[in-house]
N, C-alpha and C positions, 0 to 999 in steps of 0.2 A: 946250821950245817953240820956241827960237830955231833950233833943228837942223831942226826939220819946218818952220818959215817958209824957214832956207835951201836946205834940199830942194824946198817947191813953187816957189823960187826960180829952180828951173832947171830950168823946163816940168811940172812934176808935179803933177798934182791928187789932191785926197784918192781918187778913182776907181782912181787909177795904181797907190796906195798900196796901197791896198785889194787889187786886184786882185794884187800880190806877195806881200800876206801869205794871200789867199785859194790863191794858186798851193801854197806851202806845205804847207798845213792840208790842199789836198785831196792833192799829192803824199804826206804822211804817211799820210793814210786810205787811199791805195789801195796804198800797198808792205807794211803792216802784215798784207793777208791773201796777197798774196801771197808773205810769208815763210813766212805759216804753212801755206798749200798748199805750198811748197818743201819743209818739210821731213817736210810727211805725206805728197808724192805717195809711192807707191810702185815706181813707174817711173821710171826714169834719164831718161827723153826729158821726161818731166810734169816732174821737179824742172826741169830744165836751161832749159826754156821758160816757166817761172814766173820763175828767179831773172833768167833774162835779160828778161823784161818788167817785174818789179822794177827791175832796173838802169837800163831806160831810161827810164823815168818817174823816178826819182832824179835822172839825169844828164839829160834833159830840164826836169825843174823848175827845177832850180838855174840851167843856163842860163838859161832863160826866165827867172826872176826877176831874172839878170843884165838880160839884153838890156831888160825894161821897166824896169829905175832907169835903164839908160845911155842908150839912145836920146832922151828928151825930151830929157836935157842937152846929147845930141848936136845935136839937131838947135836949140835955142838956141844953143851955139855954132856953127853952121853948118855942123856939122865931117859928114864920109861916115865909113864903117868898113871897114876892111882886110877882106875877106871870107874868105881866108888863116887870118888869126890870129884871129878869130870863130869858125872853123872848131876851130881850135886848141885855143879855151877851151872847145868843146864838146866835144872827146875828153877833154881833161883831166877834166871833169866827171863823164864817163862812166866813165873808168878809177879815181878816186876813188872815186866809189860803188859799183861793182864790190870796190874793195878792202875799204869800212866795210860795204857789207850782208854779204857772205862772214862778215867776223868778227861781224855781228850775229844773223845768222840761226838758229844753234843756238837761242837765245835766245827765237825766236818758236816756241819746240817744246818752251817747258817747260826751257829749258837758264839758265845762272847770266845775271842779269842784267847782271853786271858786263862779260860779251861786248855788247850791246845797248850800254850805256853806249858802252863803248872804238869799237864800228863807227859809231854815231851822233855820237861826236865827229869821226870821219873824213869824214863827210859832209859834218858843219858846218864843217869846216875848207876842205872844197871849195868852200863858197860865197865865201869870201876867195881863195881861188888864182884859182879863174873870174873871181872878180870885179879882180883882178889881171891879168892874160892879157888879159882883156876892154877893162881901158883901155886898154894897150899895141896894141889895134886900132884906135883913135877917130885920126882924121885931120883934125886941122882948121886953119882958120888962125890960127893960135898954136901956143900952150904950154899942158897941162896939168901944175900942178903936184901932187901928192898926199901929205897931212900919216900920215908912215909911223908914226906913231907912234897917230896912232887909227884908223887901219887896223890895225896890228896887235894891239890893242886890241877893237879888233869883232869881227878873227880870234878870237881866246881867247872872246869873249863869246859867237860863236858855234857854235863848238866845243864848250863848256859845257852848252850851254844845249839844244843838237841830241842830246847824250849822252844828258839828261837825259826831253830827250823821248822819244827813242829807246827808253832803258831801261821808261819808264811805256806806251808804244806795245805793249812784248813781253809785258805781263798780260794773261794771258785774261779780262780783264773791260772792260766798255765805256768806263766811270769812266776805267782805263786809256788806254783808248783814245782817247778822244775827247780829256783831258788831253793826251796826248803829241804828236798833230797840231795841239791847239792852240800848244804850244812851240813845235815846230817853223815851223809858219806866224811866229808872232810873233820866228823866229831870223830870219827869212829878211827880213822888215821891219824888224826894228830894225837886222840889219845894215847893208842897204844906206842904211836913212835917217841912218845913221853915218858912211857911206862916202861920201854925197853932201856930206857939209856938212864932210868934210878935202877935199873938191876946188876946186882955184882953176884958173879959166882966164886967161891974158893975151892976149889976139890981138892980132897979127903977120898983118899983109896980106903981110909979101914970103913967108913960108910956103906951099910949094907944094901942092895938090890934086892927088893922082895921082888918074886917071882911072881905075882899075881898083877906087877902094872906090866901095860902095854908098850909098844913103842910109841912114837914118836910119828912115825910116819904110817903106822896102823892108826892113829888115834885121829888123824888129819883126813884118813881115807872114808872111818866111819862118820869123820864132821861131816864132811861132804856130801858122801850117800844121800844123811839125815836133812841135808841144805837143799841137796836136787829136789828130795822128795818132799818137803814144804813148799819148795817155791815153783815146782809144776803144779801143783796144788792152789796154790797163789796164782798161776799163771791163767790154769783154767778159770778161775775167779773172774778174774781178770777180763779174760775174750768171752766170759758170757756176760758181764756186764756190758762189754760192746756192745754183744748180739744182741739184749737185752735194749741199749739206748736207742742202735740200730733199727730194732724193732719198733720201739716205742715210737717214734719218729714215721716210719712206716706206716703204724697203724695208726697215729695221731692223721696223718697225710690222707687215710684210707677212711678212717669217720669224716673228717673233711672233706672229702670228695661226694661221700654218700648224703651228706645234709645238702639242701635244695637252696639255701642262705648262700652267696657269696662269701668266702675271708680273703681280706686281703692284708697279709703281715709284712709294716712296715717298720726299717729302721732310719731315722735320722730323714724320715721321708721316702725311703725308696723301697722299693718292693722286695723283701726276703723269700716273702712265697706266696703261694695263690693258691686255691683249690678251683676242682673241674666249674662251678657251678660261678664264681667270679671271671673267672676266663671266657666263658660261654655267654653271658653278657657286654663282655667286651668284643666278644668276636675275635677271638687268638689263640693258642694256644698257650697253656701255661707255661711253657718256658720259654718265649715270647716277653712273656711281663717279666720275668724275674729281670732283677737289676734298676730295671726303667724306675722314670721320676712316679709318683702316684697321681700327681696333678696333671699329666699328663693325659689322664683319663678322666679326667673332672672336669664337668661344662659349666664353670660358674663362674661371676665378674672375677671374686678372689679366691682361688683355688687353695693357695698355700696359707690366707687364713683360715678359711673353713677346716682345712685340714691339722692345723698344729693344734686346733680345739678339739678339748677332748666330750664328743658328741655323744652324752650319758642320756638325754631325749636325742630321740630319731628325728633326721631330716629329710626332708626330699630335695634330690638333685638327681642330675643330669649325666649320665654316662656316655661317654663317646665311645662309639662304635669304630670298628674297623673298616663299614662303609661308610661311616663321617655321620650320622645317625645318630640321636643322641635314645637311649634310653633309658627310663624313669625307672631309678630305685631308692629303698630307704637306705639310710647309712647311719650307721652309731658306732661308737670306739670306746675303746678303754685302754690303759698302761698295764702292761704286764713283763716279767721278766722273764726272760727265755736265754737259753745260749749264755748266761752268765751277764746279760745287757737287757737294758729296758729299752721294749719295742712297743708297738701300738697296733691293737688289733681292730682291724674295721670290716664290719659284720654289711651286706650289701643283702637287701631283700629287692626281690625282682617287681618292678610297680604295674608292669607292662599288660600282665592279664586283668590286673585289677582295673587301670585305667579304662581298657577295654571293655569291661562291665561298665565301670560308671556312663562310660558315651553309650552302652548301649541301652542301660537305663534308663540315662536324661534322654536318650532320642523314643525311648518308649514313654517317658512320662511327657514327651511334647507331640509326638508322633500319634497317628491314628494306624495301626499294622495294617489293615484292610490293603485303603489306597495308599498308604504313604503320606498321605495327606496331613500338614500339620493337626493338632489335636484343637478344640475347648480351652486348655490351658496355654500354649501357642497363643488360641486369638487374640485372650485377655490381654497377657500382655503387649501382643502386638498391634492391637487398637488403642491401647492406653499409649505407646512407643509413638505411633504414629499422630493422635493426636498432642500430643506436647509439642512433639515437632512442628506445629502449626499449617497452613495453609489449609487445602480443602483437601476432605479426605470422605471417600466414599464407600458406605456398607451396602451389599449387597447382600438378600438371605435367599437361597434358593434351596426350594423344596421339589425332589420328583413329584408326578403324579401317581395316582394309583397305584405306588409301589407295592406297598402290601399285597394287594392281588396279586400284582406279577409272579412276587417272593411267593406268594401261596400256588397260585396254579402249577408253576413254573420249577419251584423246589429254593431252598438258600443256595445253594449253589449258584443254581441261574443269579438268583436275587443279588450275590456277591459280585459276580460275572459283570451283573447292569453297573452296580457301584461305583465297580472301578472303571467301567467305559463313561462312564457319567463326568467324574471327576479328572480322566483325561480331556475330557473333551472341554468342561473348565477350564482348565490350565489352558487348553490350545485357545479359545475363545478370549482369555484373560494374562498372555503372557507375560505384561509386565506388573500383575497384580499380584498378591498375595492370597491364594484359596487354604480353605482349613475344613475339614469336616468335623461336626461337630457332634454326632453320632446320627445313625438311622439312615435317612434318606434325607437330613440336612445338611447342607453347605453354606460356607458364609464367603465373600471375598471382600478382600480390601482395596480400592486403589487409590491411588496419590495422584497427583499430576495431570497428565490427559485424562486419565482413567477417572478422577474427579470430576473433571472440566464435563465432560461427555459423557457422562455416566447414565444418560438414556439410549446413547450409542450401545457399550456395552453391555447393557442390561439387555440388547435386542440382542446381541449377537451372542449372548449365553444362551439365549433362551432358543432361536434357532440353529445353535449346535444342538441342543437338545429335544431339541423336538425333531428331531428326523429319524428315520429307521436303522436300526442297529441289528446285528444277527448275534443271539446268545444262546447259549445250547444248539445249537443247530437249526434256531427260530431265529423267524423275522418278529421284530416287536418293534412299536414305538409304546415309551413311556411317556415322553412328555416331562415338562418340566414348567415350575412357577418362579416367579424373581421380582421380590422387593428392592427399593433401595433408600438410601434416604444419604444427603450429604451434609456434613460436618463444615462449617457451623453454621449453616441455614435449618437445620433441620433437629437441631441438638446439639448442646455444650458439651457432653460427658459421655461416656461409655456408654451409660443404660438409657438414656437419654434415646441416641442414634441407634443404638441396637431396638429399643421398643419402636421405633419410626419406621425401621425397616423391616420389622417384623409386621407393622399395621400395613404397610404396602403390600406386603405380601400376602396377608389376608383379602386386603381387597384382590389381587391377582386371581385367587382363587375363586373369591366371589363371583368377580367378573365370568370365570368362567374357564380358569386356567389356563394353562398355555401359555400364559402372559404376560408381560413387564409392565409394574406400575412403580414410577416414584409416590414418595410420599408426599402427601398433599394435608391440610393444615384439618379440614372436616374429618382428615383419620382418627387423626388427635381427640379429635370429642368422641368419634365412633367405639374408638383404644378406650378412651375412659369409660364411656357406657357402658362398655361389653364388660371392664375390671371391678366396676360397681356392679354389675347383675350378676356375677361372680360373688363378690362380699357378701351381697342379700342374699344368693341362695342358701352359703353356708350357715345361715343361722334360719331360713327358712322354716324347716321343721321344729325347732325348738319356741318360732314363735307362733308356731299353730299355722300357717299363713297357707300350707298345702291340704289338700281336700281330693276327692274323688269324683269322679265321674263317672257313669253304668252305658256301656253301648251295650245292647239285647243283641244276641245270636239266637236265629230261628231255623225253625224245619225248612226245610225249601220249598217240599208238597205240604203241608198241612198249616205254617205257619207258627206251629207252636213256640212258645217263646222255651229254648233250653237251656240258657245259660247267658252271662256276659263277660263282659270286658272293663276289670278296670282302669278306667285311663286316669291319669294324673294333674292337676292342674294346680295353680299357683296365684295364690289372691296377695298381688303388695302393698302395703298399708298406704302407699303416693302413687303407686302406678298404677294399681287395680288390677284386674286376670292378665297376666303372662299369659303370648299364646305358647303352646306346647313345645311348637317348631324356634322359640329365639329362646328358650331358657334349657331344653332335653342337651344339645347340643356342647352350650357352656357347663351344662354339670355334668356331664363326662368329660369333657378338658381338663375338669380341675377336681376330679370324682367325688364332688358334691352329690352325683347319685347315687352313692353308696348306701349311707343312710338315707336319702329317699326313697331307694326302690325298696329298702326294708320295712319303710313306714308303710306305702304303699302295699306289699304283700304281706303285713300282718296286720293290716287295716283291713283288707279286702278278705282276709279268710275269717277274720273275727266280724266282720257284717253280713259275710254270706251266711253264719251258722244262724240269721234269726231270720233270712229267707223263710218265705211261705211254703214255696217250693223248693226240695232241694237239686237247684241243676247247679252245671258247674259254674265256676269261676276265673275267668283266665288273667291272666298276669303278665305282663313284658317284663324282659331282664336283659338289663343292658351288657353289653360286651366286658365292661369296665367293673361290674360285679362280680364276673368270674375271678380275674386279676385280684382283686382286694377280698380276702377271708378263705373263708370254705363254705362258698355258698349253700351248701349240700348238708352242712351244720345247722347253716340258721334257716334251712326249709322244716328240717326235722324239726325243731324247736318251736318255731310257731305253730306246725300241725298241730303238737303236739299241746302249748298252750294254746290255742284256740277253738282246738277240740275237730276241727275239719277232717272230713275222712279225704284221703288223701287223692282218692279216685274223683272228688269232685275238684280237684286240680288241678287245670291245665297251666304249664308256663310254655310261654311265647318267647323261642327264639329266635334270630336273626342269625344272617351266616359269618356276622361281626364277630362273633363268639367264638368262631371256628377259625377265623382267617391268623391269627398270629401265632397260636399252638392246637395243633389240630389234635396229634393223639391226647393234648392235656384233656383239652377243654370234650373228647368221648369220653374220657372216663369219667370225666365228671358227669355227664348226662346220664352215663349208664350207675352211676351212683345217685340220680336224683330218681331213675325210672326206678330202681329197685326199691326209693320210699312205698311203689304205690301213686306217684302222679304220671301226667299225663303231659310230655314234650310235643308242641308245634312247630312246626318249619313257619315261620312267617317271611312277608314278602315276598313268596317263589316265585322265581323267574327273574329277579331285575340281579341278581348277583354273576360269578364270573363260574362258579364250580360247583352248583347247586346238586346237578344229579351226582356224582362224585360224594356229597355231603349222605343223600339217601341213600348210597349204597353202604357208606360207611355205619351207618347208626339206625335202625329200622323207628324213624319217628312213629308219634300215633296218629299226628293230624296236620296236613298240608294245606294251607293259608296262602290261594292267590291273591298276588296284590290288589290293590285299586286301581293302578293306573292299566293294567289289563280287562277290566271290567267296564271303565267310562269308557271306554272305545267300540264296545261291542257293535254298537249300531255304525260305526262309519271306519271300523278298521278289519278287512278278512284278515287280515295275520294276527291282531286281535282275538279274534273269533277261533281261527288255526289252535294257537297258543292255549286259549282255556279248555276248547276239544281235547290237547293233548294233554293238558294238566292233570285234566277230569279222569281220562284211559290210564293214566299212570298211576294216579292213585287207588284206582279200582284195580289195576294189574299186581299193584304192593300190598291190596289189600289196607292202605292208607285213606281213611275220609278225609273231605276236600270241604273247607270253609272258604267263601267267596267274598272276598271286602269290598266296598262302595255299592253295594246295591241300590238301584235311585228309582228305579221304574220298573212296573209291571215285566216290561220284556224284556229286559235282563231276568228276571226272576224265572219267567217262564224258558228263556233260554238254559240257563242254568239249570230247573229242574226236566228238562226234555235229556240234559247229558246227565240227569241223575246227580248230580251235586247234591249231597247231603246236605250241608248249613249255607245259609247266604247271614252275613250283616252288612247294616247300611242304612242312610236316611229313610227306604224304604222298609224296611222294620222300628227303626225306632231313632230319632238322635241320642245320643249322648247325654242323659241325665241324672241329678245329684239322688233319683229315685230309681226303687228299683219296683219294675211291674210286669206281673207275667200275663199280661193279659193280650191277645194274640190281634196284633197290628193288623194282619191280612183279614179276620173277621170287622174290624171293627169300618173298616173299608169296605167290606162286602156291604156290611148293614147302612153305610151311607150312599151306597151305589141301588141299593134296594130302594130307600125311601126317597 
């Protein structure tokens, strides 16, 4: 108490006091952020202009705190101040603190506090040098005496003590903060009120007054100036660091908002903050969540363990919605420190479109898109499901009729149109069964239960849903429909088993005559395996010679001359002997074993025709299923070409099979076989759905009435109608007209009274392994002669 009596002793009011330890406290609070903007700017020019306005608020405080202990004393003794060495104590000052914040600064960046300590004792030590330098300016008349020993003494105490603030100043926390500029302030007071009460003056009138120092309260006016204008300087520092945090925070908030990821920052568990895109998941608004627990939005058995783990692999869980709705996101976290505290950031990806793909995937990879109708992959496993479950379980296979034609006459559209009325009317036919399409014009169903029990029941009433008149495109059609079935486990142990059973039923259905429901019956069985062994034999057929040819003769129809044939195909098996034509042509396009046979066959037949005596042509059939498999139009060119055939004695024989599943394909192929140089037939005309339609498309060379219009001539006029009109049509296209099954004279003469170009038939020639051009009608003449 006696030290602060001899301090206001000599001109000081508690104001003065005040105001040195307040210089302090504020010089501590405004160096403290600009250490820590030093050492976060990231720009060489940002640090450099930070530490340097650190500095000089440092080295302006101290001064200044000098100059307001010394002046009142000053100016009680009556003494001026060397303005010089004033000068002097304020570079001192400056270069001090320059040296203590350098080594303190690390320190305000998270670095070892023991730097902070060491630079803030060099500061406090600068307030005893200044304040040393500083008297050494006082000019008065006398003597100043100064007790060096509690000077030196206030020096250490202040050194100490400025450390100590220093070091609590460099915590990121306010406690910190606020603590260490209180030190410091209280360094900078207690030293000089130390400082004042070792000073004695004695005055000495003969003591001269140089004219060149200041006063006392000029000298206090200029500290001051020099204090405002650093520490406005400091101040704007200051509030642009704000605006600057302020900002950052802002625009932190504002890339948050723009990523499409959820965040949601939690402390101690509860929500800090949230951006637009975790809100909008939740269904809230984001200041809605702030505050709230986070597990409160979390649909899991344990919310608050899942969430105290830190989720470095992504999980999936369950968000609660604001209409009680949970929706599926990923979630992953990590510990991060923010705000001066460790928080936890949890990152929330939205699952909800994704999921939405995968159901629409898996419903397209079980799904058939057409009808909706489960898929192929569906059945499997739901024939495999159903059987394990045991009792009786019933397959049905149902095939429309005629669909092809329809889809052809009619267009895919139509074709699609029938599809889906087909497979509603399944379902309605079969409500408690399971239907699946399995592509084309196949359908399969399952049923269990009644639907086992009575599965002849139902087989009839698919089949008369289906068979009755349906209106598509704007047409009345019936398709028709066939239906196997076969039951489990009378009919088959296993999958393939019951599916091959109901697949032989509905062979026979078709056989029968379609339209119709057959279960499977046990002689299927043998019929199934005959048909799968004359399959295996044919595919090795040709490699073991076992196929051969056959010559039908086509003739003049007035003269008889023999101009050409036909090679037909036949099949010798080494235990079965000749396959007729009609049970083996059929299974090798099912399973297009006639690929390489038709090839054998049409470079067999152009390589025999070149050692003809005669050269007429040679005709060829090509099955529908040859077009599908290669370029057929490759391997014609290649045989003509090895076999040497000029290409004009080539006819190929097609059917309107060839035409019905891709129409414009399967023209340009024709119009790429005509421009070899051969020679396209329409065969079979008339028994198909769109034949003239076919002729207007493709200008054939040679029109091929059937047989079954030919045996009828004698006892059918529509018959008779029909090849009239055949004959005029192709005479109007400029198209010649070859006539099949000719057996008798009076077809022959019928035919040539309409001018029919070529007849063949048992009446020119059977079918034989030879070829003779020698003319059947003469040789009948000369047995009718003799």
């Amino acid at each position: 108490m006696q030290i602060v009596t001899h301090a206001l002793a000599y001109g000081h009011s508690a104001t003065s006091l005040a105001l040195i330890g307040g210089c302090g406290v504020l010089g501590a609070a405004l160096i403290a952020p600009l250490l820590r903007r030093t050492e976060r700017a990231k720009l060489s020019a940002s640090r450099s202009l930070d530490f340097t306005v650190a500095v000089g608020v440092s080295g302006v405080v101290v001064w200044l705190t000098h100059v307001i202990a010394i002046a009142p004393a000053g100016e009680a003794w009556g003494a001026n101040f060397d303005l010089a060495m004033t000068g002097f104590a304020l570079v001192v000052s400056l270069v001090m603190s320059a040296v203590g914040l350098s080594i303190a600064s690390p320190a305000f960046a998270g670095g070892a506090p023991a730097a902070a300590a060491l630079g803030g004792a060099i500061v406090g030590l600068s307030i005893a040098v200044v304040h040393f330098v500083g008297v050494a300016a006082v000019r008065a008349p006398g003597y100043v005496d100064v007790h060096h020993t509690t000077l030196l003494l206030a020096g250490v105490l202040a050194a100490a003590v400025s450390g100590i603030g220093f070091a609590l100043s460099a915590r990121d926390s306010w406690v910190g903060r606020l603590c260490g500029a209180a030190l410091i302030g209280a360094t900078a007071l207690a030293y000089h009120v130390l400082v004042l009460a070792s000073l004695h003056f004695t005055p000495d009138a003969q003591v001269a007054m140089p004219a060149s120092a200041v006063s006392a309260r000029l000298l206090l006016l200029c500290a001051s100036l020099s204090a405002l204008a650093v520490l406005a300087l400091a101040f704007g520092a200051a509030l642009a660091d704000l605006r600057a945090a302020n900002g950052e925070v802002d625009r932190d908030r504002t890339f948050a908002d723009l990523t499409r990821e959820g965040i949601v920052i939690c402390a101690d568990m509860r929500i800090v903050d949230v951006n637009v895109a975790a809100a909008r998941l939740a269904g809230l608004d984001p200041s809605m969540m702030r505050g709230r627990a986070f597990r409160d939005f979390v649909d899991a058995p344990d919310p608050d363990r899942l969430l105290s783990a830190t989720l470095a692999k992504p999980q999936e869980i369950a968000l609660r919605t604001l209409g009680g709705e949970s929706a599926w996101v990923e979630i992953s976290s990590r510990d991060v420190a923010m705000q001066g505290r460790a928080q936890r950031v949890f990152t929330l990806r939205d699952l909800s479109e994704q999921r939405r793909k995968e159901h629409q995937i898996r419903h397209l990879a079980y799904h058939d898109p057409l009808t909706g109708l489960a898929n192929r992959a569906a059945f499997n496993e739901a024939l495999a499901t159903a059987l394990k479950r045991g009792g009786e379980v019933a397959l049905f296979c149902v095939d429309l009729d005629k669909f092809k034609e329809v889809n052809d006459v009619f267009g895919h559209a139509a074709g699609d149109e029938l599809l889906r009325t087909a497979a509603r009317r399944i379902m309605a036919a079969a409500s408690d069964a399971m239907t699946f399409r399995l592509g084309g014009d196949e359908f399969v169903v399952i049923g269990t239960g009644p639907d086992a029990g009575d599965a002849d029941k139902l087989a009839l009433r698919i089949t008369e849903r289906l068979n009755t008149e349906t209106v598509i495109a704007g047409r009345t059609m019936r398709c028709g429909a066939s239906v196997g079935f076969a039951v489990y486990p009378y009919h088959g142990a296993n999958v393939d088993a019951l599916f091959a059973n109901a697949d032989a039923a509905l062979y026979r259905a078709k056989a029968d005559g379609r339209g119709l429901a057959r279960g499977f019956e046990p002689e299927m069985d043998l019929a199934l395996r005959e048909r799968r062994a004359l399959q295996q034999d044919l595919a090795t057929a040709v490699s073991r010679n076992e196929i051969f040819l056959h010559w039908m003769p086509q003739a003049n129809t007035e003269t008889g001359e023999i101009v050409g044939f036909e090679a037909l195909v036949r099949w010798k098996h080494p235990t079965r002997g000749v396959v007729p034509p009609v049970q083996f042509i059929p299974v090798a396009e099912e399973t297009a074993a006639i690929v390489p046979i038709g090839e054998w066959v049409l470079r067999t037949a152009c390589r025999e025709a070149m050692g003809w005596v005669k050269p007429g042509k040679v005709a060829v059939n090509l099955s529908p299923v040859q077009f599908q498999h290669g370029d057929i139009v490759d391997l014609v060119h290649s045989i003509l070409l090895d076999t040497g055939l000029p290409a004009r004695r080539l006819e190929l024989e097609i059917t309107e099979g060839v035409l019905l599943d891709d129409l414009n394909g399967a023209l340009l192929t024709l119009r790429r076989l005509k421009a070899l140089g051969v020679q396209i037939a329409m065969d079979d005309f008339g028994t198909g759905y769109s034949s003239l339609s076919y002729l207007q498309s493709f200008p054939f060379d040679r029109i091929k009435i059937d047989a079954s219009f030919i045996r009828t001539l004698s006892t059918s006029p529509q018959a008779k109608a029909i090849v009239r009109a055949v004959v005029a049509l192709g005479a109007s296209l400029d198209m010649p007209i070859t006539a099949e099954g000719v057996e008798t004279p009076e077809q022959r003469a019928f035919l040539a009274e309409l001018r029919c170009e070529e007849i063949q038939g048992y009446l020119v020639g059977r079918p034989s392994p030879v070829v003779s051009f020698d003319s059947v009608f003469a040789k009948q003449r000369m047995r009718a002669a003799g």
